[in-house]
N, C-alpha and C positions, 0 to 999 in steps of 0.2 A: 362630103366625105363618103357618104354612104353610096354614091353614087357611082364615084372613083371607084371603089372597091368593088361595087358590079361588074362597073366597066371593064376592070383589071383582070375581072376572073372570067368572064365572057358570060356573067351568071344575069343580064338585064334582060337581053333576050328571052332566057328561059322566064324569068317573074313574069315576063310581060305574057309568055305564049298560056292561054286558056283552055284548049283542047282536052289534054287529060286530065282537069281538075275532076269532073265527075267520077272518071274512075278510080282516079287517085282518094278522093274522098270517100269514095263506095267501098275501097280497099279495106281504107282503117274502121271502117263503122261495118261491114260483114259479119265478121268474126264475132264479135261482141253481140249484135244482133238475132244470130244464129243461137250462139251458146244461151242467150236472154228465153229465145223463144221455145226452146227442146229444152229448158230447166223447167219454166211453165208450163208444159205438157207434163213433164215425168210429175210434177209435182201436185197437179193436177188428178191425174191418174192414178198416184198414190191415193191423196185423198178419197177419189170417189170409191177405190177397189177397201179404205180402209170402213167407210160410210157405208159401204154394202154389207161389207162382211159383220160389220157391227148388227144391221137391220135383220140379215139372214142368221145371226145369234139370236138375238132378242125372239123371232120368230121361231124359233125351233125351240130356245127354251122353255118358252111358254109352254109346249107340250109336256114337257117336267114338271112343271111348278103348276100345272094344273092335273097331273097325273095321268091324263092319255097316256103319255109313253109308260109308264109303270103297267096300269092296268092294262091295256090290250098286251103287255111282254114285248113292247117295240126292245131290238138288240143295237146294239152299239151301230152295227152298220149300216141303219136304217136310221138311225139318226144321223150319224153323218150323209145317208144320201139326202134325209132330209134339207139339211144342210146345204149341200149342193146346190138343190133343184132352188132352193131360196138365195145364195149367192149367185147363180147365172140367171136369175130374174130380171135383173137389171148390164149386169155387163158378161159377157160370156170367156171364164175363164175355166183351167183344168184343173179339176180337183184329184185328178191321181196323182198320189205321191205328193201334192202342193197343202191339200185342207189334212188337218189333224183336228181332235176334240177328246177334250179331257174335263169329263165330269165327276164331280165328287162332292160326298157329303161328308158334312163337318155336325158335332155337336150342338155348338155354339157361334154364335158371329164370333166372338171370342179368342175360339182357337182355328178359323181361317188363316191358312198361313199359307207360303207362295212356295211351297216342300218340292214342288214338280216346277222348277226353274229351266222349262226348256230351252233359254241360250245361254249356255256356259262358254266363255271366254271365245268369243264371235262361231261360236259352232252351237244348230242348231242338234236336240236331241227329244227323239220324241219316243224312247223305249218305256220311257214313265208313265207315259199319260194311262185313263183306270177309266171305266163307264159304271162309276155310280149313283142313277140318280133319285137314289134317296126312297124313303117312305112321306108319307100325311104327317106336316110340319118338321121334318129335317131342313135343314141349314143345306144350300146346294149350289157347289159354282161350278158354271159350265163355262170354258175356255176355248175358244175354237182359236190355231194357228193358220196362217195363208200364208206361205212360200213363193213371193213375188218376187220377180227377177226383174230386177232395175234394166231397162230400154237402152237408157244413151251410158254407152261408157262412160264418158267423160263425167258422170255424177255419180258413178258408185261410190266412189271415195264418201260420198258426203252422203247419199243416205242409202247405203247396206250396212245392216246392223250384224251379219253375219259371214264369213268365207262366201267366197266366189259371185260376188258380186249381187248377192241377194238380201232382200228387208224379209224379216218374218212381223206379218201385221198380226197384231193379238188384241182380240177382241174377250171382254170376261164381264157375266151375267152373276152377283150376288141375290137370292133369294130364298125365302122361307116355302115350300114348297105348302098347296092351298092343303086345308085339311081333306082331302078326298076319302071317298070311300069306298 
């Protein structure tokens, strides 16, 4: 019966001819392939730019929490170059307008609280951020933001955490600062 019904439709021919199955095949599995392998990159790249920026926190704070930055009067903006020159260490991206940092001392671990909530309702804002980092044993968290712009359109949707198509990576160092003197 099935055969009739080829016959009928002139569709044997075509089953039988094998020429464009490659392409035909390479058609449907393209697409998916593509999209498979630029979501592994972006997501890839996410992580290393969030793994960096995490390692170039860690090394800058240290400068707080051991009081270098207090005692020599290092200012806000030299910590944040600092910052910089330790996030393009490893991958080389722009820090104008993209890194933000916001340090501050707290009394107590206690009343650590998240007061400077730089993304309010998918918009980033960074009029809040404050460069205080503290005396010998104050409570101190230093926050650095990075302003990455997601690559492939096709994945903003899933991870831009803010307007226009951008993740803010946020990286945050809790510590007692050393008792220096």
């Amino acid at each position: 019966m099935l055969r009739g019904l080829l016959r009928a439709w002139g569709l044997k021919r075509f089953a039988r001819e094998r020429s464009g199955a490659a392409a035909l095949e390479f058609s449907i599995v393209v697409i998916p392939f593509f999209l498979l392998t630029f979501g592994l990159a972006e997501v890839s790249m996410l992580g290393f730019a969030q793994t960096s920026l995490d390692y170039a926190t860690s090394e800058t704070a240290r400068q707080i929490r051991t009081g270098q930055a207090q005692i020599n009067g290092v200012s806000a903006g030299q910590i944040r170059a600092r910052l910089c020159t330790e996030l393009n260490r490893f991958m080389v991206v722009s820090c104008d307008g993209n890194l933000f940092l916001d340090v501050r001392r707290f009394d107590s671990f206690v009343d650590v609280t998240n007061e400077n909530n730089a993304i309010q309702d998918g918009v980033f804002d960074a009029s809040g951020m404050t460069y205080a980092p503290g005396a010998p044993s104050d409570i101190v968290v230093v926050r650095a933001y990075y302003r990455w712009q997601i690559i492939t359109p096709v994945f903003e949707r899933v991870f831009a955490n803010v307007a226009g198509g951008e993740r803010i990576l946020v990286s945050t160092m809790m510590f007692r600062n050393e008792p220096y003197q």
